[in-house]
C-alpha positions in Angstrom: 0.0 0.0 0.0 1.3 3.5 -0.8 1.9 5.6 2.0 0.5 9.0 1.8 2.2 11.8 4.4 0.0 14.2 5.6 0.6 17.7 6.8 -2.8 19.5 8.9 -2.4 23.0 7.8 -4.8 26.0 10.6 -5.1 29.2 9.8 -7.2 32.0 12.1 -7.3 36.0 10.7 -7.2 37.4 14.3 -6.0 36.6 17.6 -8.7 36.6 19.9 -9.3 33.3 21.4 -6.0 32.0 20.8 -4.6 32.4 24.0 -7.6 29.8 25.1 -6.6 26.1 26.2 -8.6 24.9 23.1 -8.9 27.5 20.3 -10.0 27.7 16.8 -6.8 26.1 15.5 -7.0 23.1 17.7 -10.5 22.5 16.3 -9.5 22.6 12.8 -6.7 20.6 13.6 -8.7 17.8 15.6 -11.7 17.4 12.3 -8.2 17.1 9.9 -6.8 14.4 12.1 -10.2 12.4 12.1 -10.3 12.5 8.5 -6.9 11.0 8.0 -8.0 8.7 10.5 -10.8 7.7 8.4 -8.8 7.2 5.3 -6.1 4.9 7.3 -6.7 2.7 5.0 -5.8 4.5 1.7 -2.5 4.8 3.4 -2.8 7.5 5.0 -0.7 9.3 8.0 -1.1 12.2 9.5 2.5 14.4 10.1 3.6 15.4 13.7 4.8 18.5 12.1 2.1 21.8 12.9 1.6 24.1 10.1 -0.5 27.1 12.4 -1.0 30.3 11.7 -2.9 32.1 14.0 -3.5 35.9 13.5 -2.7 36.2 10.1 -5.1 36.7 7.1 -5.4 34.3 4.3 -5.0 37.5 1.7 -1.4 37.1 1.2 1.4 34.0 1.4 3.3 35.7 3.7 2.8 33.2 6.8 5.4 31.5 8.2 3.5 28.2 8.5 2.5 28.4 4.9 6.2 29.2 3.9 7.4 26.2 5.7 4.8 23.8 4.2 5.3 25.0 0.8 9.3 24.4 1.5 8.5 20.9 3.0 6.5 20.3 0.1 9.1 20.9 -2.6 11.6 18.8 -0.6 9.1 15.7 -0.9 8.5 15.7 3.2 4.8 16.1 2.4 2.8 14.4 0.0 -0.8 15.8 1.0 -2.0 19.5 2.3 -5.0 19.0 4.4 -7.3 21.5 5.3 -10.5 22.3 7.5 -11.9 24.8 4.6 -10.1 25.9 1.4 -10.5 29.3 2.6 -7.7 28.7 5.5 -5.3 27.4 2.7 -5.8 31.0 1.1 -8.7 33.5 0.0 -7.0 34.8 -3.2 -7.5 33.0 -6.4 -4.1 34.5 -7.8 -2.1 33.4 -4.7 -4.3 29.9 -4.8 -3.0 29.5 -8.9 0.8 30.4 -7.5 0.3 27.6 -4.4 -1.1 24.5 -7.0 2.2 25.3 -9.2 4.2 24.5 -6.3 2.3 21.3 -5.8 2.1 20.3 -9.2 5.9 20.7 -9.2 6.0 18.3 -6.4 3.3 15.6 -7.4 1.6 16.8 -4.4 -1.7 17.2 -3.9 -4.3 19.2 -1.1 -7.8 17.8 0.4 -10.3 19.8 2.3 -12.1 18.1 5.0 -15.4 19.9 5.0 -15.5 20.5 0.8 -15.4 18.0 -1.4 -14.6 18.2 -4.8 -12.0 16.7 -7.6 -9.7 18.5 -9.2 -9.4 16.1 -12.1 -12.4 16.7 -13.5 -13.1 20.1 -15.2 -16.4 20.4 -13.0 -14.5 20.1 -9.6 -12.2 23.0 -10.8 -14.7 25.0 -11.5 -16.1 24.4 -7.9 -13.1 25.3 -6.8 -12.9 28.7 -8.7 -16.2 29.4 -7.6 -15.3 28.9 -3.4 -12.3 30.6 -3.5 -14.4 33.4 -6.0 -17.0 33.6 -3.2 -13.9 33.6 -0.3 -12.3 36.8 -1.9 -14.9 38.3 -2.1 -16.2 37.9 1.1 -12.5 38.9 2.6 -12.9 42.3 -0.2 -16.0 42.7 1.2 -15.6 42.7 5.0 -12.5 44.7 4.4 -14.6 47.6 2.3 -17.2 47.8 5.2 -14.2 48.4 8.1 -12.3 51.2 5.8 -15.6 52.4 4.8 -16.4 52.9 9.2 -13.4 53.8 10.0 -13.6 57.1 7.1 -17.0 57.6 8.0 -16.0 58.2 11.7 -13.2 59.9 11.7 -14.8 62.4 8.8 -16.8 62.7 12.3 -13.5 64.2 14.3 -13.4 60.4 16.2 -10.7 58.9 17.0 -10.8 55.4 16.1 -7.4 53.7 17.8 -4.4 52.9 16.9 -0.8 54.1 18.8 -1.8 56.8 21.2 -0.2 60.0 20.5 2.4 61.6 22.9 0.3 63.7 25.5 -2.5 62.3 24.9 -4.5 59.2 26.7 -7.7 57.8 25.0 -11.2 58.6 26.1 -13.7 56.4 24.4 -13.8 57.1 20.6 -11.6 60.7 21.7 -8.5 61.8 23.2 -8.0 64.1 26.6 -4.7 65.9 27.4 -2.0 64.2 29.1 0.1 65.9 30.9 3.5 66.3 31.3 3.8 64.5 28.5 1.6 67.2 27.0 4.4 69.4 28.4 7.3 67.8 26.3 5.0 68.3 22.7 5.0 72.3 23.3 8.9 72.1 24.2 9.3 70.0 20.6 7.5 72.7 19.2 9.0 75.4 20.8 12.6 74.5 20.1 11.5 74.1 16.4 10.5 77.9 16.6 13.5 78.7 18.2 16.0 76.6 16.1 14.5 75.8 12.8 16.0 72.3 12.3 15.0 69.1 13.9 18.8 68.1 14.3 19.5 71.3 17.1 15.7 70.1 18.1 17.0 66.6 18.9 20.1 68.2 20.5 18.5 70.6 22.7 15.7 67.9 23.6 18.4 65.5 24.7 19.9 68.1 26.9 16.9 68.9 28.3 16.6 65.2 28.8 13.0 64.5 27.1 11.9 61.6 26.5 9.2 59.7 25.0 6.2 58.8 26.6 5.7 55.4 29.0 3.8 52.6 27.9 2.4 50.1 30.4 1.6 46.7 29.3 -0.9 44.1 30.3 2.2 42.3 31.8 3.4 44.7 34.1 6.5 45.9 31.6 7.0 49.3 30.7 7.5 50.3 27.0 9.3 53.6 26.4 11.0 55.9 28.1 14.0 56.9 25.8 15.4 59.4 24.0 13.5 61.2 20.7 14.9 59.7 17.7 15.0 62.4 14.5 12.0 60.4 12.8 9.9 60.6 16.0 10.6 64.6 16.5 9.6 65.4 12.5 6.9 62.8 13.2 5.4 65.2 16.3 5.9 68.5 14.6 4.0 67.0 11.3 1.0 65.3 13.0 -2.2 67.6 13.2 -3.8 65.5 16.0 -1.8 68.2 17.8 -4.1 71.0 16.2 -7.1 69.1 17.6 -8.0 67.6 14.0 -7.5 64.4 12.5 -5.7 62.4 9.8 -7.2 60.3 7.3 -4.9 58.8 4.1 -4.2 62.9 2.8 -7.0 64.6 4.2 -7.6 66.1 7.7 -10.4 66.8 9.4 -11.6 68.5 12.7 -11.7 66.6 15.5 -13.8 66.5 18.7 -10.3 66.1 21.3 -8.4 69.3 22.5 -5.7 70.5 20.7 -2.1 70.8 22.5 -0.9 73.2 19.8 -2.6 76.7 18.2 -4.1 75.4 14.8 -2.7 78.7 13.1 1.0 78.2 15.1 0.7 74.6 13.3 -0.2 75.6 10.3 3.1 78.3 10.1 5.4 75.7 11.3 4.0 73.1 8.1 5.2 75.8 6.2 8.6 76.5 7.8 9.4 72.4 7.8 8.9 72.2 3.9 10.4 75.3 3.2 13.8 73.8 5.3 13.4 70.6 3.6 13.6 71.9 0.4 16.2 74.8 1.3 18.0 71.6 3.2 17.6 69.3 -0.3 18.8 72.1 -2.7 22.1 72.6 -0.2 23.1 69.2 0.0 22.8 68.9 -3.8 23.8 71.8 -5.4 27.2 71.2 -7.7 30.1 73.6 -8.0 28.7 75.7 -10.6 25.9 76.7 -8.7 23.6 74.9 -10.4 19.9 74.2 -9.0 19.5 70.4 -7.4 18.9 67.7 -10.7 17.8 64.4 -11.0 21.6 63.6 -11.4 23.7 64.9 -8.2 27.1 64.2 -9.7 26.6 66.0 -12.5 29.5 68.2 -13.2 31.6 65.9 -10.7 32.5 62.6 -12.6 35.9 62.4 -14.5 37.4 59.3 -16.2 40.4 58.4 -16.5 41.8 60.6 -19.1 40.0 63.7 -18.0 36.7 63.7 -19.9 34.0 64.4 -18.0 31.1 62.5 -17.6 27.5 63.8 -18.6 24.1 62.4 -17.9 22.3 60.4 -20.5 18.8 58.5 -20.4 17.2 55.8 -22.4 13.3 54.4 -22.2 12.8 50.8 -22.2 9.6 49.7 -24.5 7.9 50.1 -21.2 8.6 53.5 -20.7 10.9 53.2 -17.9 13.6 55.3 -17.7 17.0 54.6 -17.5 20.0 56.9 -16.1 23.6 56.5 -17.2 26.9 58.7 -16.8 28.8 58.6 -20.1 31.9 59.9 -21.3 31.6 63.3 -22.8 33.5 62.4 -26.0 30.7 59.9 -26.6 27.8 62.4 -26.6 30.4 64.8 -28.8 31.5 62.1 -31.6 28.8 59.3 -31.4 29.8 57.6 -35.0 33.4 57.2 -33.9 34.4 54.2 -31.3 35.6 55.6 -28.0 36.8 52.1 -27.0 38.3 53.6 -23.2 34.4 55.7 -23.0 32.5 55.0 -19.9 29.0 54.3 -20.0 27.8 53.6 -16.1 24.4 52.9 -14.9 23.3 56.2 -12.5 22.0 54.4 -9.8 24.6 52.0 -9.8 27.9 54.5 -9.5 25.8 56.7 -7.0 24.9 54.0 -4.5 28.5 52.8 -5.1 29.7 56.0 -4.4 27.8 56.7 -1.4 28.3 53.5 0.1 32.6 54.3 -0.3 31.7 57.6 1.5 30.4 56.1 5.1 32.6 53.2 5.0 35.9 56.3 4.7 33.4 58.4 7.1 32.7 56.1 9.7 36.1 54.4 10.1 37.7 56.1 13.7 41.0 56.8 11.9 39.6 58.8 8.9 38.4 61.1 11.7 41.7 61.2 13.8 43.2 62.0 10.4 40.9 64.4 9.3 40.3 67.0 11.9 43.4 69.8 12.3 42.9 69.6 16.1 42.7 65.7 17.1 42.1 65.9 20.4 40.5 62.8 22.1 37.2 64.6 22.9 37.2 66.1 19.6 37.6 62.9 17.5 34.7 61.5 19.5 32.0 64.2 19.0 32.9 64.1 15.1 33.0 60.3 14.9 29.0 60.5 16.6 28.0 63.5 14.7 29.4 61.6 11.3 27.3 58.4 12.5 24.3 60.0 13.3 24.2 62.4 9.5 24.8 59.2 7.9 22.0 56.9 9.5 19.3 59.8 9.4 19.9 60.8 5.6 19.5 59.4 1.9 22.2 58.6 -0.5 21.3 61.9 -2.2 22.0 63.8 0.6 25.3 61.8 1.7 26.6 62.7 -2.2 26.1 66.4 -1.7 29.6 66.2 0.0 31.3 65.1 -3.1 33.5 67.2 -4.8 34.9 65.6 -7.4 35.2 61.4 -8.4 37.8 60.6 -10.8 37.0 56.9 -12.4 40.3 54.6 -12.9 40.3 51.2 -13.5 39.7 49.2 -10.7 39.3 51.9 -8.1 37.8 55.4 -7.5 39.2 58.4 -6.6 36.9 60.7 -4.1 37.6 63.9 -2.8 35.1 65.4 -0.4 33.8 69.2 0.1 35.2 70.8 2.7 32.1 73.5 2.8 30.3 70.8 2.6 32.2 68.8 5.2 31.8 71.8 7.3 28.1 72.7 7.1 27.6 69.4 8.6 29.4 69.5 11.5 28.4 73.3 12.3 31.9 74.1 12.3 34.7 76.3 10.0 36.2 74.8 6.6 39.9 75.5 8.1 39.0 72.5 10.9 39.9 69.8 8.2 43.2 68.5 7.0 43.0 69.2 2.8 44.9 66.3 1.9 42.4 63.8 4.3 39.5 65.1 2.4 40.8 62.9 -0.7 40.8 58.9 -0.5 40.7 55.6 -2.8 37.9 52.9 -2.7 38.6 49.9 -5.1 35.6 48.6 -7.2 35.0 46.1 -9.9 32.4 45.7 -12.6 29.7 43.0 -12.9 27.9 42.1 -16.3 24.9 40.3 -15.7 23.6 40.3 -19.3 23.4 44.3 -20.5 23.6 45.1 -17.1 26.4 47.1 -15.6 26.7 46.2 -11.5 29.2 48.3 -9.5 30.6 46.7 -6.6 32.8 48.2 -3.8 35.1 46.0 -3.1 38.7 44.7 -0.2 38.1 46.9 3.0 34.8 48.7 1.2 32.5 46.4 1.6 29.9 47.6 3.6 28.1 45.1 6.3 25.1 46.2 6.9 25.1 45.9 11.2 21.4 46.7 10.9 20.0 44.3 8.8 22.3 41.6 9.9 20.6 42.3 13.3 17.1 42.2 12.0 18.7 39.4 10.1 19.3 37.0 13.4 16.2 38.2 15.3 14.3 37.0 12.2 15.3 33.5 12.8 15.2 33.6 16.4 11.5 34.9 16.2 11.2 32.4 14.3 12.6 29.8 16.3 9.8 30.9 19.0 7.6 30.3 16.6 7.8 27.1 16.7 8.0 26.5 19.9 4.2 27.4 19.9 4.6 31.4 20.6 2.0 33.9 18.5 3.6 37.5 17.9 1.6 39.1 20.1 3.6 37.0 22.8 7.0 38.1 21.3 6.4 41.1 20.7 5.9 41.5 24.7 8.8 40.0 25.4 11.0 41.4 23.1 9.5 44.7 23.9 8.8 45.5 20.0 5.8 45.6 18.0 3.6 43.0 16.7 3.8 44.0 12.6 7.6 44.2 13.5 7.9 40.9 14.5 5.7 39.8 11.6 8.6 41.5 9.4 11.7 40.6 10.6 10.1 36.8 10.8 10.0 36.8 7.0 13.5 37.5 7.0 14.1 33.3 8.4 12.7 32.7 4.6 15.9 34.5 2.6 17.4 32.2 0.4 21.2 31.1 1.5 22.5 33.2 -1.4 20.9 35.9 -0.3 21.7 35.7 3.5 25.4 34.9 2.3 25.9 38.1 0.4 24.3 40.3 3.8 26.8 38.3 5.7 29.9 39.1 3.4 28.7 42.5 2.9 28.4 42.3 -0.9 24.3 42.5 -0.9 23.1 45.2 -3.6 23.4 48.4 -1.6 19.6 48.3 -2.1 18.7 45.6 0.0 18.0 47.0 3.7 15.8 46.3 6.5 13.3 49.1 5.0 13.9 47.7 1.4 12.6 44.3 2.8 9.8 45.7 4.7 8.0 47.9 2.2 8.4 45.1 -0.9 6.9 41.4 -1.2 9.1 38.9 -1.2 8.4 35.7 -3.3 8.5 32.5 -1.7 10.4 30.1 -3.8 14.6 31.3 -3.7 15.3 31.6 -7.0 12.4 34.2 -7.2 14.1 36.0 -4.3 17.6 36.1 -6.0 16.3 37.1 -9.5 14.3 40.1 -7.3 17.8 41.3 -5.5 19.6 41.0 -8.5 17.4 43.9 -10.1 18.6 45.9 -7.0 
């Protein structure tokens, strides 16, 4: 008799009930059991391995459980997917079309206990089309009512949950002043008034020793408590909650809570922060010449190896997409002739490259003892902090505003930085920096993958992302309490983070081994970071993944 392995997979949108000694997923996994049972003698045997996802909805395959079946099921540990409901395997017909591919792949084949249909005749897919049809749209439906509530209410002024804003405590479907945390939001905004910039607002705030408001959990920990981080700070000054009205997607409404700041001071300071940004954008940007910020920020700044300089160019795929290169100038000059030592670069490519040689020559200690004309100890160590916390809070576009010039040899680069530049940064005077420090070497070499031009900094370059090799091992350690029966409600308590967090950096366990490799080396496309990962989808099968990174 052939053996048939079964694996029981449970699925359950929300958490409630699952911290119950007998919950929804035990019941779905009890009527699965007793259905292999009954089929013991077709061969069949039910897997000790648990496939539960509680908390997750069945709109998307990005559930642990679900990755780990699908895995087990190309590796030929499962022969059989057994389910209480085909709507707990998934509610989208796309992602249901991507999940039989993997089976059929596999010889592998799904059963639900409650519906039963056969897939080998052309009338039992159609019954399937139409359940999962009517499962969509039940899930489309359900979710159109809630967003449809929740605009309603809050074109209403109510507040309708969610993280509670600093000075503030909830009231019902309203908010009430807090105080003194109410206190710390008018010193935020005060400083702004007084300074003008969120960085001297963060450094007078941190003097002043404010910090962000205590949360108490159900467990008796506290959440909290620390210093304002820049992204919090702009996050305060921006939110109009603190004018007494209320956000929804891009419009804002009055609401019925109190406001902590004047509606028309608000409004002024709105104008003030985009007026800096843009002021802040244009500064960082700006080239030699005096030329207005462009969609190229090293224009005017690249030089090859013989002198030429290198120009901007575009092409459109048949798409429309538009692609940025720097090319020699003698190219765009003489176009019929060959130019066999031209340069043609991908833009994106050579700027992330760049960038990327910038922190690694700015945030190594002896570039700082080097580069200062007065190295005292104290000195080096405000510089070396200041340099750490410029280059974490801004955007490659911004860390290239300190070039001055990039000459392109073979095999290396040769960057020299802005003093002015250097200088504005640091709040200090241009004649604080060594001239000849200002001007350093990072090696790179060329990939071709197809048409495709990768840049890769390369020896002591390479640049190891701390951060997302963190997120990297807390991913498999959530992971790892996963399956020891944890939800991440329960790990985000303990690990004193948040639940979607812990949903995020769980996903990161699923990287394929190339992948993980190259984070590890430091050679991943200077693309891929921990926000990179978070705001983008990431298939489930590996060589999907790697084809994704490569287009990085």
């Amino acid at each position: 008799m052939t053996r048939t392995r079964c694996a029981i997979y449970t699925r359950k949108s929300s958490e409630d009930g699952l911290e119950q000694e007998f919950n929804s997923l035990d019941a779905q996994r009890e009527a699965c059991e007793a259905y292999i049972l009954s089929q013991k003698h077709e061969g069949w045997i039910c897997l000790a391995e648990n496939y539960d996802d509680g908390g997750l909805s069945g709109g998307a395959l990005d559930r642990p459980a679900l990755k780990r079946l699908l895995t087990d099921v190309r590796t030929g540990k499962v022969d059989q997917i057994v389910v209480y409901k085909i709507d707990r395997l998934t509610r989208s017909l796309a992602d249901f079309s991507k999940i039989v591919d993997v089976l059929d792949a596999a010889d592998a084949s799904f059963v639900s206990v409650t519906q039963s249909f056969n897939t080998a005749t052309s009338m039992g897919r159609l019954t399937l089309n139409m359940l999962l049809s009517f499962a969509q749209f039940e899930r489309e439906v359900t979710a159109e009512r809630i967003r449809d509530k929740i605009s309603a209410s809050k074109r209403k002024g109510l507040w309708m949950g969610g993280n509670v804003p600093l000075g503030y405590r909830p009231d019902g479907r309203t908010l009430t002043i807090h105080e003194p945390e109410a206190d710390t939001v008018r010193q935020l905004y005060s400083l702004y008034q007084e300074h003008k910039r969120i960085r001297l607002v963060k450094k007078h705030a941190d003097r002043r020793k404010l910090r962000t408001g205590i949360r108490h959990k159900a467990d008796g920990t506290n959440r909290g408590g620390g210093p304002f981080s820049f992204g919090h700070i702009h996050h305060i000054l921006t939110n109009p909650i603190y004018a007494g009205r209320i956000r929804h997607k891009t419009k804002v409404y009055d609401g019925q809570h109190p406001s902590l700041i004047e509606p028309e001071l608000w409004a002024a300071l709105q104008v003030d922060l985009q007026a800096n940004a843009r002021s802040s954008r244009q500064g960082r940007l700006r080239s030699r010449g005096g030329r207005k910020t462009t969609a190229s920020p090293l224009i005017g700044k690249l030089f090859d190896e013989t002198g030429d300089r290198l120009t901007p160019s575009h092409t459109k795929t048949g798409k429309g997409k538009r692609l940025r290169y720097y090319i020699s100038h003698r190219l765009t000059r003489d176009p019929r002739s060959q130019h066999p030592s031209a340069w043609r670069l991908p833009a994106p490519e050579l700027e992330a490259a760049i960038g990327q040689a910038i922190c690694g020559h700015l945030l190594n200690p002896e570039t700082v003892a080097n580069t200062l004309t007065e190295a005292d100890a104290s000195r080096i160590a405000r510089t070396q902090t200041l340099f750490d916390q410029y280059l974490s809070t801004v955007d490659h576009l911004a860390i290239l505003g300190l070039v001055a010039r990039v000459d392109l040899q073979a095999g290396f680069l040769v960057i020299a930085l802005d003093r002015a530049a250097l200088a504005e940064m640091l709040e200090t005077q241009p004649d604080a920096f060594v001239s000849n420090s200002l001007l350093f070497t990072a090696p790179f070499q060329m990939r071709r993958r197809g048409v495709e031009t990768k840049l890769v900094i390369g020896g002591q370059q390479k640049h190891r992302d701390e951060t997302l090799l963190r997120n990297l091992a807390k991913g498999h350690r959530y992971f790892g309490m996963i399956m020891t029966g944890q939800s991440y409600a329960q790990i985000a308590e303990a690990e004193n983070t948040s639940k979607r967090m812990v949903q995020h950096l769980t996903e990161l366990a699923f990287l394929a081994p190339e992948i993980v490799e190259q984070i590890c080396e430091g050679i991943q496309p200077p693309g891929l970071t921990t926000e990179w990962l978070k705001r983008h989808k990431i298939p489930v099968l590996w060589f999907e993944q790697c084809a994704l990174i490569t287009q990085l």
